[in-house]
C-alpha positions as CSV (number, residue, x, y, z in Angstrom):
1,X,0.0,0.0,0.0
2,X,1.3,3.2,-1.1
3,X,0.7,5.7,1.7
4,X,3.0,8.8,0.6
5,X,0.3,11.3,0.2
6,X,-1.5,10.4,3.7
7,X,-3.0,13.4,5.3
8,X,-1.8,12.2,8.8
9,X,0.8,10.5,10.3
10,X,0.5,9.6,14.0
11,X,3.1,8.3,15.8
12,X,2.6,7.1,19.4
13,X,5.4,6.9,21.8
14,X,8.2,9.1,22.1
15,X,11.6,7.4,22.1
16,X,14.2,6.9,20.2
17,X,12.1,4.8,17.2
18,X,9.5,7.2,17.3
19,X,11.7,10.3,16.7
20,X,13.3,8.6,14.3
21,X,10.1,7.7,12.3
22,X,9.4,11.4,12.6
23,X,12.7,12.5,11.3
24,X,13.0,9.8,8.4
25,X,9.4,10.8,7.3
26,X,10.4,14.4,6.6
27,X,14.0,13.6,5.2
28,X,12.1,11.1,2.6
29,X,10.0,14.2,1.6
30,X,6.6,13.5,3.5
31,X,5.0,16.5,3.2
32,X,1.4,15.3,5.6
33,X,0.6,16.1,9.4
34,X,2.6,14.2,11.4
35,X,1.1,14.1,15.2
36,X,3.6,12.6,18.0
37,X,1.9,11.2,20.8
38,X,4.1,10.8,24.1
39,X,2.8,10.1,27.4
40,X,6.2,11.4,29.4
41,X,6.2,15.5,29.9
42,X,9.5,15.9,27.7
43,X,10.2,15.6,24.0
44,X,12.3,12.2,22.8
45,X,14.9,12.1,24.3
46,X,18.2,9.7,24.5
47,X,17.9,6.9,27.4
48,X,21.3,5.3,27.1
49,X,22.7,7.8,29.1
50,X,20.1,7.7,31.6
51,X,21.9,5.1,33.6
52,X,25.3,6.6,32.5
53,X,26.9,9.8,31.7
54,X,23.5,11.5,32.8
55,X,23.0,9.9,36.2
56,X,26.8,10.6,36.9
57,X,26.3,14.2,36.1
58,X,28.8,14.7,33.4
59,X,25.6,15.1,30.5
60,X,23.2,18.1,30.9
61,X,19.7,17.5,30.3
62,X,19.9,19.5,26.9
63,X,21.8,16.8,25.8
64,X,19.7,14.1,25.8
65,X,17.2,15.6,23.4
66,X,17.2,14.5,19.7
67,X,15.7,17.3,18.7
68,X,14.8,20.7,20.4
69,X,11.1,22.2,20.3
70,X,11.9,24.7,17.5
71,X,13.1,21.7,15.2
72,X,9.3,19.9,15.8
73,X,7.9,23.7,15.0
74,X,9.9,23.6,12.2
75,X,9.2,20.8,10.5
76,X,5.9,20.9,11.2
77,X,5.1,17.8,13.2
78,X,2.0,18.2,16.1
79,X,3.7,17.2,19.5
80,X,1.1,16.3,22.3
81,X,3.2,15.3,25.6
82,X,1.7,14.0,28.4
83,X,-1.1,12.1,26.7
84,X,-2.0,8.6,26.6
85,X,-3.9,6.6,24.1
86,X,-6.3,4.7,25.3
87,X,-7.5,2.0,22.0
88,X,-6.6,2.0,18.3
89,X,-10.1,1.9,16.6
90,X,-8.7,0.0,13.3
91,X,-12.3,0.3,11.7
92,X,-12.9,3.9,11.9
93,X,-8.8,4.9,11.5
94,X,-8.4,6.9,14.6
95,X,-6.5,6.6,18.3
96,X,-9.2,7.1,21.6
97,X,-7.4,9.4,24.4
98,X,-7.2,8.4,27.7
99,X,-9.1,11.4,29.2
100,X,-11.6,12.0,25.6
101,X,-11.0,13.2,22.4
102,X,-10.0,11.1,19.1
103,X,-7.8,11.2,16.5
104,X,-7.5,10.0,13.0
105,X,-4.8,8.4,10.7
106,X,-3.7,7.4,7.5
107,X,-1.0,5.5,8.7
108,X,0.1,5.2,12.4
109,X,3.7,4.1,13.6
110,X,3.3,2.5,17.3
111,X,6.5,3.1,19.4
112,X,5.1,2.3,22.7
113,X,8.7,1.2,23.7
114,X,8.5,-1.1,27.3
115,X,8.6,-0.5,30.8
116,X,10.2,-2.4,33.7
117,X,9.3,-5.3,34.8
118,X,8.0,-5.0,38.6
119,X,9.6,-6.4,41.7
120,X,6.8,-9.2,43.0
121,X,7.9,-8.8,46.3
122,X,6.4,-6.8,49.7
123,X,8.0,-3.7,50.6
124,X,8.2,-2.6,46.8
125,X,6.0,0.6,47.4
126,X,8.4,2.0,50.5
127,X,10.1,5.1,49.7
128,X,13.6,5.0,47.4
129,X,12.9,2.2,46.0
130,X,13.3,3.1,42.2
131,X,13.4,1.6,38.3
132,X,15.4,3.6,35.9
133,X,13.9,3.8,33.0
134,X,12.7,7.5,32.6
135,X,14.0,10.9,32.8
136,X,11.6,11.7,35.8
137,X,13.6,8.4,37.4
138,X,17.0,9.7,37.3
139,X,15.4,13.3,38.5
140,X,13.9,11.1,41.8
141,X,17.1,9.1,41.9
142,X,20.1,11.3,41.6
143,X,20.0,13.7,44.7
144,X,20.1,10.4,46.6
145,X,23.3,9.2,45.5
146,X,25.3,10.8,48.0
147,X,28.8,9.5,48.9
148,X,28.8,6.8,52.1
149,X,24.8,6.0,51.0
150,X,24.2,2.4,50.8
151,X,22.6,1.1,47.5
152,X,21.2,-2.6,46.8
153,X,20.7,-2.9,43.2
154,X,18.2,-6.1,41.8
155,X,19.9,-7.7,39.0
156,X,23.5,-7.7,37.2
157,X,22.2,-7.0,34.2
158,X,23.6,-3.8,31.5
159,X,21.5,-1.5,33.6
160,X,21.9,-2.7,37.1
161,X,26.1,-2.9,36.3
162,X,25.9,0.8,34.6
163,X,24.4,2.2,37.2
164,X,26.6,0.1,40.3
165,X,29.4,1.8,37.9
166,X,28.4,5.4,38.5
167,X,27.0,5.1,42.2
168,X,30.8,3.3,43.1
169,X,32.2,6.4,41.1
170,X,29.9,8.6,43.3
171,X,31.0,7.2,46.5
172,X,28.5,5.1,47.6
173,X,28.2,1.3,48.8
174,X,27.1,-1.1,46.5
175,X,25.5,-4.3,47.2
176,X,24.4,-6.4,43.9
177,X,21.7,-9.0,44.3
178,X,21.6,-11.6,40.9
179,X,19.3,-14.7,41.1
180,X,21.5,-16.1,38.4
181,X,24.6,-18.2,39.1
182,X,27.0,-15.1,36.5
183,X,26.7,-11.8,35.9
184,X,24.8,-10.9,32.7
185,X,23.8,-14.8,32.3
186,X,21.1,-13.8,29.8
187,X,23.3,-11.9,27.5
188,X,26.4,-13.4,27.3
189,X,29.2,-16.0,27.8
190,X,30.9,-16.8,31.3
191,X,34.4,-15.3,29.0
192,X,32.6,-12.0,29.7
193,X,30.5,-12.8,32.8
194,X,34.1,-13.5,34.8
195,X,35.9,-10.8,33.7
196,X,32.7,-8.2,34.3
197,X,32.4,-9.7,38.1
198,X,36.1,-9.4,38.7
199,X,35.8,-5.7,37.4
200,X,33.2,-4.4,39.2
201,X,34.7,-6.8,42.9
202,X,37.8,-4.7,42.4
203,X,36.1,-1.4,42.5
204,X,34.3,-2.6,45.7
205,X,31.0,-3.9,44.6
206,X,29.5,-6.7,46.5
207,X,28.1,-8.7,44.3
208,X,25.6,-11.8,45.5
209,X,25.1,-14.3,42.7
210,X,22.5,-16.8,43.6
211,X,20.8,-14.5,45.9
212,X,17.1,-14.8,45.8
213,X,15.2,-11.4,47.7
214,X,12.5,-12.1,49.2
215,X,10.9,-8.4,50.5
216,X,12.1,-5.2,51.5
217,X,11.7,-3.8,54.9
218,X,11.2,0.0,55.8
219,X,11.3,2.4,58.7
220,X,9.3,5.2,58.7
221,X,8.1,4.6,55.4
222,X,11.4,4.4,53.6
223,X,13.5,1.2,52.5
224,X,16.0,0.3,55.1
225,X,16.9,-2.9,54.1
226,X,17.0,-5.9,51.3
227,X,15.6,-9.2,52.7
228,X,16.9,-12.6,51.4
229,X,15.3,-15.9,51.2
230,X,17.8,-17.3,53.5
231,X,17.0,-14.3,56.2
232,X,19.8,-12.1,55.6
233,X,19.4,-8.9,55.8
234,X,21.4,-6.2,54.5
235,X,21.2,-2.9,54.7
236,X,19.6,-0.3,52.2
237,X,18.7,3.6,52.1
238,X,17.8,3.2,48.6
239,X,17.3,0.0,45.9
240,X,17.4,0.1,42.4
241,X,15.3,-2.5,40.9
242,X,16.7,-3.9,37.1
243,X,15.3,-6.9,36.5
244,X,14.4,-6.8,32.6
245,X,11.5,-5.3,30.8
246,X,8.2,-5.5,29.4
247,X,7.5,-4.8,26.1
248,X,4.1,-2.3,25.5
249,X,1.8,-4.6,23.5
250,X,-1.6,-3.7,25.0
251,X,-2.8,-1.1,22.9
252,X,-1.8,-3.3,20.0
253,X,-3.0,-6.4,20.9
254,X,-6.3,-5.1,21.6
255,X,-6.7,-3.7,18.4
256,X,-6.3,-7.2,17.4
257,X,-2.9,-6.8,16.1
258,X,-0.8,-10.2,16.3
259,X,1.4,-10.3,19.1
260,X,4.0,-12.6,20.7
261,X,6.5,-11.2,23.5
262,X,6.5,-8.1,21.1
263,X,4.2,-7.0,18.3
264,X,4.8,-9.1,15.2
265,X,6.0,-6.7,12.5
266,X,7.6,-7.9,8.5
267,X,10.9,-6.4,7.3
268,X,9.5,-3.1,6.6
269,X,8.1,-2.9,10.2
270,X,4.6,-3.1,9.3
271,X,2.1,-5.2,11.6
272,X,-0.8,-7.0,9.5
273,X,-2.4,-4.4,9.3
274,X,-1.0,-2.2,5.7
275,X,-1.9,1.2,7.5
276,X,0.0,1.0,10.9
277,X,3.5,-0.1,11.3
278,X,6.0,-1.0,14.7
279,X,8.6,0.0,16.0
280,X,11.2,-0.2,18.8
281,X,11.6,-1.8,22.2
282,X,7.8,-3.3,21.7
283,X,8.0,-5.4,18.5
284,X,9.6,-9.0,17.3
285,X,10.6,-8.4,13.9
286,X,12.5,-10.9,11.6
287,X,16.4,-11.1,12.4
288,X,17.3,-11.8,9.0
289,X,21.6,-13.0,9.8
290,X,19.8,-15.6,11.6
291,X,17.0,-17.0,10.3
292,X,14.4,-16.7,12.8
293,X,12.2,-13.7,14.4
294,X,13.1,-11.7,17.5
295,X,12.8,-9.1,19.8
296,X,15.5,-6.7,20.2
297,X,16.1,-4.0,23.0
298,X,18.7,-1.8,21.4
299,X,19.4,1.7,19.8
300,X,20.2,-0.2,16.6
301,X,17.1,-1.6,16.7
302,X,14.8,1.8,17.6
303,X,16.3,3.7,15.0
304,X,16.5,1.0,12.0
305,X,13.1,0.1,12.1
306,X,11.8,3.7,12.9
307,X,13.7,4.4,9.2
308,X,11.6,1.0,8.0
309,X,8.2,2.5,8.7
310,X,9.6,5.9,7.3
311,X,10.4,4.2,3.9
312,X,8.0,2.1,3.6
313,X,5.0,4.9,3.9
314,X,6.7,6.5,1.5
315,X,7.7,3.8,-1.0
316,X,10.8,4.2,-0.7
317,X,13.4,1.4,-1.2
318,X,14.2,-0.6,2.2
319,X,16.9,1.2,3.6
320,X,20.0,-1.6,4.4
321,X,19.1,-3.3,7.5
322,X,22.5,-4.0,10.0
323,X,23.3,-6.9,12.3
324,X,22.4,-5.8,15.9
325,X,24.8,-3.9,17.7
326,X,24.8,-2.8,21.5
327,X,27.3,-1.1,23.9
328,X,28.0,-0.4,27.6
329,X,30.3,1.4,29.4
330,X,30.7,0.9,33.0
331,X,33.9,2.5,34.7
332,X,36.5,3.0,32.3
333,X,35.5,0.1,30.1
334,X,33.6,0.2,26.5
335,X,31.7,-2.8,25.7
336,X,30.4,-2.7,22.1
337,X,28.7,-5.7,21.1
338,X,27.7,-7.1,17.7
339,X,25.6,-9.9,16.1
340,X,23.2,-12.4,19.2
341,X,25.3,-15.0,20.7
342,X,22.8,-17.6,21.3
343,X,23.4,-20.9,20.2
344,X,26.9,-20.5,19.3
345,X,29.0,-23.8,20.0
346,X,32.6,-22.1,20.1
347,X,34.4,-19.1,21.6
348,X,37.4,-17.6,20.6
349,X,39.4,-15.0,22.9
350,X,41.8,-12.4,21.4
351,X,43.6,-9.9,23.7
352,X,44.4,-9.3,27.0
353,X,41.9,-10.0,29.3
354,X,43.8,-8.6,32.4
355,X,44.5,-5.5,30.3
356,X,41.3,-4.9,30.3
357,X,41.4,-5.1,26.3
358,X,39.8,-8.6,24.6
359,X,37.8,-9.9,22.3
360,X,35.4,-12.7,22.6
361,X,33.8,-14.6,19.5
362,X,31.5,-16.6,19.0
363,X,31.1,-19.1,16.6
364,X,28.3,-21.8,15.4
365,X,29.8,-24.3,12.6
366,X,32.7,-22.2,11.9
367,X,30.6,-18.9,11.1
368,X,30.8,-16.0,13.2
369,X,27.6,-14.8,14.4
370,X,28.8,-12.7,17.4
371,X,31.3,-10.6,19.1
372,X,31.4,-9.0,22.2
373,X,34.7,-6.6,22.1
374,X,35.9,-5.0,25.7
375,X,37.9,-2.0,24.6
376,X,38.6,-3.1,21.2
377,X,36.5,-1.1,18.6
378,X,39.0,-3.0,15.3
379,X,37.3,-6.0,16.9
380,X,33.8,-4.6,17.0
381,X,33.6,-3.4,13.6
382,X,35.7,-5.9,11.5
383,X,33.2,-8.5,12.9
384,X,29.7,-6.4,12.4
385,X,31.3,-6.7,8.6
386,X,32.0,-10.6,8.8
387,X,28.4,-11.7,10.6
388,X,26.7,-9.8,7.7
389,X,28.4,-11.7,5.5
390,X,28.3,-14.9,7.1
391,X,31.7,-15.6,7.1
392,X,33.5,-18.5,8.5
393,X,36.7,-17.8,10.0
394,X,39.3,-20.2,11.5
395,X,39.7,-19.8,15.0
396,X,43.7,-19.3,15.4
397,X,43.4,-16.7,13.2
398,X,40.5,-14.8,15.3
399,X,42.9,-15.4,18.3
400,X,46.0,-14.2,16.9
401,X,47.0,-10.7,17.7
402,X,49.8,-11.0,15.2
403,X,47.2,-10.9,12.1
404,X,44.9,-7.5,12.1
405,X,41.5,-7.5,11.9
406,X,41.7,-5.8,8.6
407,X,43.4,-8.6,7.2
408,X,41.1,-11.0,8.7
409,X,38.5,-9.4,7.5
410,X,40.0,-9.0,4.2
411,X,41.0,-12.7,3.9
412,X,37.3,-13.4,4.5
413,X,35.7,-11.3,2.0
């Protein structure tokens, strides 16, 4: 369906994919209303740093904005903050508000993003206890990280490591509680788990692996400590919860858009439905270096598929689609990540682990298909190059630092 001369574009959610969307549209010469629907009081805005560079105080607010009011004014697109649709009505083309009022569409990009997912323990509603996911949670949690306060963070995840990173940096005590038996078990290999553990025990984090919490007690209606399923007890004037994330599927789902984990969206980021496309955080799209579908939680991801839905409303050819990439930095270290790791059946290391500088890959029937690179950006971009391609490369080579990864890649071309 060929939806370049739509009258209206509506976009709902106001992240990164949705500002992309917004941005794309206008670069590929839409020329309609575009309405962006965000139920946050800012204007998209960057959340990487949230739990970085912003929390630590070294980014200004300013920063985090991709765009400023005037460039919306601009460029002509309808912003209406604070607002939150309620149902997609499909049949009659228009979004139902929360608190009255309608709106209709040609074509609609949904870029509801996710949310974290909730503690299910008792104490959860005591004061300082906190998710970071938001700009408004950073605003609640940074005047509380105060050197000498004690912080119990809920999962070793990227986020609960980024932020035990900047709150060590601050000063405070840092207590990590992971169910799992590794650090970032979900995400990646024991190679990286061990040398992420060791990182963070030298700056003076406690971390707990295999610790299960059970409730959080309170004293005067604050948090004053983390309980665990044994009966421990340690002490906490704030917690930071980062146990994973839901993706934002209701509003699609009920409008009878298919859904699983994510909502289900083609190579161009369109749902089954021609007029209203996906985007972000909150869909499973096709991961085409690997042969199955997939839900991805990346900038990578947010921005690729917000230029998708841009190109594909206006028939424009499919802009080239990239093997996912990721990054972290916690302390001094960059991790920059590319390709999924799952079911890989080798790994290769190349570099120094203990210099902080390394390379782990991973490989499944002699084809790359990952990398995780600590430090080592030839590492990270040679091998986004060689997953695209599905090379196979030997593993000697991969771990010798003799031969560059220029040639590497070369030889594998």
């Amino acid at each position: 369906m060929d939806l370049s001369r739509a009258e209206r574009v509506v976009v709902i959610g106001g992240g990164q994919a949705g500002a992309q969307a917004i941005q794309s549209l206008r670069q590929f010469g839409y020329e309609g209303a575009i309405t962006l629907i965000g139920e946050e009081t800012a204007l998209p805005y960057q959340r990487p740093p949230l739990s970085k560079a912003y929390m630590k105080g070294e980014l200004g607010e300013d920063r985090l904005y991709f765009k400023h009011a005037a460039w919306y004014e601009d460029n002509n697109v309808e912003t209406l903050l604070s607002q939150r649709v309620e149902a997609i009505d499909r049949s009659a083309r228009e979004v139902r508000f929360e608190h009255g009022g309608h709106l209709a569409y040609d074509a609609l990009i949904i870029a509801t993003g996710s949310r974290p997912r909730a503690l299910p323990i008792e104490g959860v509603e005591l004061k300082n206890v906190f998710d970071l996911r938001g700009l408004s949670d950073v605003e609640h949690i940074q005047p509380k990280m105060i050197e000498g306060q004690r912080l119990v963070i809920v999962g070793a995840g990227y986020i609960g490591l980024e932020a035990a990173a900047v709150a060590r940096q601050l000063g405070l005590e840092v207590t990590v509680l992971e169910m799992a038996e590794r650090v970032l078990a979900r995400v990646t290999s024991p190679v990286i788990s061990e040398f992420y553990e060791r990182l963070h025990t030298d700056k003076g984090v406690d971390i707990r692996l295999g610790a299960r919490l059970s409730s959080l007690k309170g004293e005067g209606g604050k948090v004053s400590h983390a309980v665990l399923a044994d009966g421990e007890q340690i002490a906490a004037d704030m917690v930071l919860a980062g146990i994973g994330i839901v993706p934002n599927i209701e509003l699609a789902a009920e409008a009878g858009l298919p859904c699983k984990d994510g909502i289900i969206v083609d190579d161009d980021a369109r749902t089954s439905d021609p007029r209203i496309f996906a985007a972000g955080d909150c869909t499973v799209r096709p991961l085409n270096h690997y042969a199955r579908s997939g839900r991805l939680e990346s900038v990578h991801n947010a921005i690729e598929q917000g230029k998708l839905a841009a190109a594909a409303i206006m028939n424009k050819p499919r802009p080239n689609i990239d093997c996912p990439w990721f990054w972290s930095d916690q302390y001094d270290v960059k991790l920059q990540i590319a390709g999924l790791s799952q079911g890989h059946d080798e790994v290769v290391v190349r570099g120094d682990k203990s210099a902080n500088k390394f390379a782990a890959f991973y490989l499944k029937a002699g084809r790359l298909i990952a990398v995780d690179a600590v430090n080592s950006p030839p590492e990270f971009i040679a091998s986004k190059k060689l997953i695209m391609s599905g090379a196979h490369v030997a593993p000697d080579r991969l771990s010798d630092t003799t031969i560059s990864m220029k040639e590497i890649a070369a030889d594998a071309a």
